[in-house]
C-alpha positions as CSV (number, residue, x, y, z in Angstrom):
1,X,167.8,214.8,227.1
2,X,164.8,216.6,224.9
3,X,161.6,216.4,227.3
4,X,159.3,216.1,224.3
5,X,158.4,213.7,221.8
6,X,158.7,215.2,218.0
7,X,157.0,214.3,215.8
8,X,158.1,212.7,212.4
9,X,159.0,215.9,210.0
10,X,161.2,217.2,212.7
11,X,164.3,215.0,211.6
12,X,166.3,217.5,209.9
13,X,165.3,219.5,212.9
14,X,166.7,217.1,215.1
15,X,170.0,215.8,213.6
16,X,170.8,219.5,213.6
17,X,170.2,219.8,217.2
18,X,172.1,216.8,218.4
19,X,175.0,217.3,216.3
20,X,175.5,220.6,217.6
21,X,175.0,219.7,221.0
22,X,177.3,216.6,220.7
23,X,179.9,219.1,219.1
24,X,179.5,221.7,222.0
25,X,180.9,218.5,224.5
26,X,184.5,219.4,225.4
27,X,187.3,217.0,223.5
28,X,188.5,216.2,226.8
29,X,184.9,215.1,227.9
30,X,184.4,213.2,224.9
31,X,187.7,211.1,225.2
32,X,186.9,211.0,228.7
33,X,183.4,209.4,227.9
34,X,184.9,207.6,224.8
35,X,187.3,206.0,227.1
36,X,184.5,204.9,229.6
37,X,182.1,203.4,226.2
38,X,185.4,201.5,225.6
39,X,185.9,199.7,228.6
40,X,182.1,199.1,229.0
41,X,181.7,197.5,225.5
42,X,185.2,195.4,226.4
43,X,183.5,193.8,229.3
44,X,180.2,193.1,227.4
45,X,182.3,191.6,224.5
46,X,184.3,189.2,226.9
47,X,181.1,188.1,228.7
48,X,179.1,187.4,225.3
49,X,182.7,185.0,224.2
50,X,182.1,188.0,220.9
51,X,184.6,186.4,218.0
52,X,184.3,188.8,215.3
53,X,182.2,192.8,215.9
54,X,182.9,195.4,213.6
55,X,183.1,198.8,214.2
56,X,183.4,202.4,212.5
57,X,186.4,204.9,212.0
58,X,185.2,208.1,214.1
59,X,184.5,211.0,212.7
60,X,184.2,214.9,213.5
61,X,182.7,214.7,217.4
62,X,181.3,211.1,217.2
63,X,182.4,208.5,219.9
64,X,186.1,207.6,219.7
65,X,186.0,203.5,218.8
66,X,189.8,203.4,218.7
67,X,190.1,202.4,222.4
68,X,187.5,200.0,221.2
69,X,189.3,198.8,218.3
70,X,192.2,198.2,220.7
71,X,190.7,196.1,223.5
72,X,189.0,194.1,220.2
73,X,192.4,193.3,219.1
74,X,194.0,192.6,223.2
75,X,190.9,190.4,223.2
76,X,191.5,188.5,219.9
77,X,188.1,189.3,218.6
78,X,188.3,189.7,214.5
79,X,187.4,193.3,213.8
80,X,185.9,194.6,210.9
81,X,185.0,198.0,209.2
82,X,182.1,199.2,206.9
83,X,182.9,199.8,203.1
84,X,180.0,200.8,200.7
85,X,179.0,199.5,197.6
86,X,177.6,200.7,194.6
87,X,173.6,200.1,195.5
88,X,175.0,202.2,199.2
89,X,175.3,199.0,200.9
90,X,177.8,198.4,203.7
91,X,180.3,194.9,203.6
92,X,182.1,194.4,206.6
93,X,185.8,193.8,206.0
94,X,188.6,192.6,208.2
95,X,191.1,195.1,209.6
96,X,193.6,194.4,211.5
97,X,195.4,197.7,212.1
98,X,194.2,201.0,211.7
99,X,196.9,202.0,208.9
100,X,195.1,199.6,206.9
101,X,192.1,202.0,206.7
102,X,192.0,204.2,203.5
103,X,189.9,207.7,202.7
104,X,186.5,207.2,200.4
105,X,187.1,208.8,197.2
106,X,183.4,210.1,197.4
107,X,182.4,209.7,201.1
108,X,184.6,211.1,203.9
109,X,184.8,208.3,205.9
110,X,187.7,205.7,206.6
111,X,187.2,202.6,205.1
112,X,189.3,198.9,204.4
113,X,191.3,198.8,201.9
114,X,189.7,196.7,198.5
115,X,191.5,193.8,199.0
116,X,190.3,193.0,202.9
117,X,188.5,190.3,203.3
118,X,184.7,190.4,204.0
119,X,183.6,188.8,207.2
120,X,180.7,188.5,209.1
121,X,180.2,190.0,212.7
122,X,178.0,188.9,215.5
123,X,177.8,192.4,216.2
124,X,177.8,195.7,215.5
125,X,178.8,199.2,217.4
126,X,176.6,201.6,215.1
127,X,177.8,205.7,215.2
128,X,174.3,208.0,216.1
129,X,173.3,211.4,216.6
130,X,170.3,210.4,218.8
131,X,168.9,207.2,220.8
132,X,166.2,206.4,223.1
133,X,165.4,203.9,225.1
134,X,163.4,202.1,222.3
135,X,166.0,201.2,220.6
136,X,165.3,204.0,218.2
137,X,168.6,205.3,216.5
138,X,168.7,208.6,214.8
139,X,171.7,208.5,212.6
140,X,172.9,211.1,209.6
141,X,170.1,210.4,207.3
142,X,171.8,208.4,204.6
143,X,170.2,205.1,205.4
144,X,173.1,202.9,204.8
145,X,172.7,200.9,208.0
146,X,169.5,200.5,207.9
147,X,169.4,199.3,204.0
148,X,171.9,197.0,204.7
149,X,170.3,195.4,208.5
150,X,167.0,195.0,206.2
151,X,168.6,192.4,203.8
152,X,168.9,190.1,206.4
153,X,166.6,187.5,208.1
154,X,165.4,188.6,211.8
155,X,167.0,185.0,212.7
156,X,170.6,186.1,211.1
157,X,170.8,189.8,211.8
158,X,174.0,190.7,213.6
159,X,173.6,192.2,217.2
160,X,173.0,196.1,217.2
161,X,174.4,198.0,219.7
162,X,174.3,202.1,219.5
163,X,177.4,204.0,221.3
164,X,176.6,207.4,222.8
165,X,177.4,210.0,225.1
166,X,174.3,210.5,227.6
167,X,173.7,213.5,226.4
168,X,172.8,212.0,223.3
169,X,169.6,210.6,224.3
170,X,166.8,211.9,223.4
171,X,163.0,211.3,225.3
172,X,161.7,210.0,222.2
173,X,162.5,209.8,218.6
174,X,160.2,209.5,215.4
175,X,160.5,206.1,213.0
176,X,159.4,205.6,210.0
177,X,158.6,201.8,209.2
178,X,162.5,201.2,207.5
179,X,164.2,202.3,210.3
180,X,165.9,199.5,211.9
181,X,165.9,199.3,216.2
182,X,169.2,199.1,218.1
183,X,169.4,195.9,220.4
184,X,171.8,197.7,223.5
185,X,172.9,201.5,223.7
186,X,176.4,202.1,225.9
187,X,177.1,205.7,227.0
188,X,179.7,206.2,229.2
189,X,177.3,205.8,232.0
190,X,176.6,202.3,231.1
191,X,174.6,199.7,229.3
192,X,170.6,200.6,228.6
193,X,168.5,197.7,227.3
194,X,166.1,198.9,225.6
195,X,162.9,199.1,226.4
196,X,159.3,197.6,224.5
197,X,156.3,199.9,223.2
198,X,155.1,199.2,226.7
199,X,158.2,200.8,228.8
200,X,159.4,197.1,230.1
C-alpha cells in the first residue's frame, strides 16, 4: 500500500505503478486471490437476494471474474457484460455463457455479442488499478465507467463494488470532480466499506 497521498498530476504516474505491481503478483497468487474475491462476492450476492450484477471479461493481470461469473450462474442471478457505444458509453447485456462473449473490433476487451439483450443490474463488480478506502477507484484512464454511472440519478445508480487484490490499495488517491466513488471494495482479504471524508 503507497504511504503517501499524491497529488492529482501524478495519475499517469500512478496507473503505471500499480499496473506493474499488480503484474509482478504470481498467476498462482492471483488465482489464488481471484478464487478467494469469488467466493467473498458469492456470499455478499446471496445475502443482498442480488437478481441480476454484471461483471467484466478479465484481462492481462486484472482479477479473474470467471469463478464469479460461475457462482452468478449456480446462484441464478442474471449476469450481464459491458459493451460500448459510439459516444464510449457502456450497456449492460445479458450473457449467459462465456462463449457468447466476442473480441472488440477496436477495443481489446470481451464483449456480448450485438444481439444480447440489455438489462439492468443492481450491481456492478468494476475492474481497477488502484482503491482506497474512500471509495476512490483509479481505473485505466478511459472514463467509460464513470461517463456512464454519471447519466444516472443518485436514487437509480446501480451498486458499485471495486474487486482488488490487497495489494492494490493505495493510502490515498487523487479525484477529480467526474470521478465516480465505489460503494464496497473486496480483496481477497475481505469486504472494506468504505470510509467518509471524515475516516468513519
Amino acid at each position: 500500500m503507497t504511504s503517501d497521498r499524491i497529488m492529482p498530476h501524478d495519475k499517469a504516474f500512478l496507473r503505471t505503478t500499480f499496473r506493474q505491481q499488480r503484474d509482478r503478483l504470481p498467476a498462482t497468487a492471483r488465482e489464488a486471490a481471484s478464487l478467494a474475491i469469488a467466493n467473498h462476492a458469492r456470499a455478499w450476492l446471496k445475502a443482498q437476494g442480488t437478481h441480476c450484477c454484471a461483471l467484466y471479461w478479465p484481462s492481462g493481470s486484472e482479477v479473474d471474474t470467471r469463478p464469479l461469473f460461475a457462482h452468478c450462474t449456480a446462484l441464478g442471478i442474471q449476469t450481464a457484460f459491458p459493451a460500448l457505444d459510439h459516444a464510449k458509453h457502456l450497456h449492460f447485456h445479458q450473457v449467459e455463457r462465456a462463449e457468447q462473449l466476442v473480441m472488440h473490433p477496436e477495443v481489446p476487451v470481451h464483449v456480448p455479442p450485438a444481439d444480447a439483450p440489455e438489462i439492468a443490474p443492481e450491481c456492478i463488480f468494476l475492474p481497477l488499478l488502484a482503491f482506497d478506502r474512500t471509495g476512490a477507484r483509479l481505473g485505466q484512464g478511459g472514463g467509460y465507467y464513470d461517463r456512464t454511472l454519471a447519466r444516472y440519478s443518485p436514487e437509480n445508480r446501480p451498486f458499485c463494488i471495486g474487486i482488488a487484490f490487497a495489494t492494490q490499495e493505495s493510502a490515498g488517491l487523487p479525484t477529480d470532480g467526474h470521478d465516480m466513488k465505489l460503494d464496497l471494495i473486496i480483496t481477497e482479504q475481505g469486504l472494506i466499506p468504505v470510509l467518509d471524508r471524515e475516516g468513519t
